[in-house]
DRENLUM-208409 format. One record per residue (C-alpha): chain; x, z, y. Coordinates in nm, 2 decimals. Each point is the difference from the previous one (the first is absolute). Layout:
# DRENLUM-208409
A, X, Z, Y;
...
END
This chain:
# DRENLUM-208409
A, -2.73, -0.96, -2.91;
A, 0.10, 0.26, 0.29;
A, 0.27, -0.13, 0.21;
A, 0.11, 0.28, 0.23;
A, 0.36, -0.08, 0.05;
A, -0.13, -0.31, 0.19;
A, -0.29, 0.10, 0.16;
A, 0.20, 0.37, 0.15;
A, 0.25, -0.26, 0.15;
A, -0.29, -0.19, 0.14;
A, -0.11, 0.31, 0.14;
A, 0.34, 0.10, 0.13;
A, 0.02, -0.31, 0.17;
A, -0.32, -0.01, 0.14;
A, 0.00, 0.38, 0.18;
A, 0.36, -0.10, 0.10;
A, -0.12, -0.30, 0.17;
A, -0.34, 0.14, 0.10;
A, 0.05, 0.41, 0.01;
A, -0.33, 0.01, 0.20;
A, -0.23, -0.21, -0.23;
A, -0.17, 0.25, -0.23;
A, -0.25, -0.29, -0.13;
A, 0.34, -0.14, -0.16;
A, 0.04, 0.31, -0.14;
A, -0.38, 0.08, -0.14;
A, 0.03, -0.34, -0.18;
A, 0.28, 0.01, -0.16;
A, -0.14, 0.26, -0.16;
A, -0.31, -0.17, -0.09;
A, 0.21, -0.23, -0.22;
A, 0.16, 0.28, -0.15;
A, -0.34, 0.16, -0.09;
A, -0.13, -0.37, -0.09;
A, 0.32, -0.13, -0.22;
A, 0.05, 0.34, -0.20;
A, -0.34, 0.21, 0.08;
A, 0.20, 0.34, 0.02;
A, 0.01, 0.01, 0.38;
A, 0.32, -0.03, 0.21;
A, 0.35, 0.08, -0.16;
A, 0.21, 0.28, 0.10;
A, 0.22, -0.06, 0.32;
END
């Protein structure tokens, strides 16, 4: 099951508490690609 609503606010947290860390970033899209194998969503 895709959760986006959860995992953008993850994300939304995580670049607001760590604008730098683009590994935070690259992940989270990772688990996009690996919960719903149609790559990141739209943002």
């Amino acid at each position: 099951v895709c959760t986006y609503l959860p995992l953008l606010l993850k994300i939304k947290s995580d670049f607001y508490s760590h604008a730098t860390s683009v590994q935070r970033i690259i992940h989270f899209i990772g688990n996009v690609e690996d919960e719903c194998s149609i790559g990141p969503p739209p943002l």
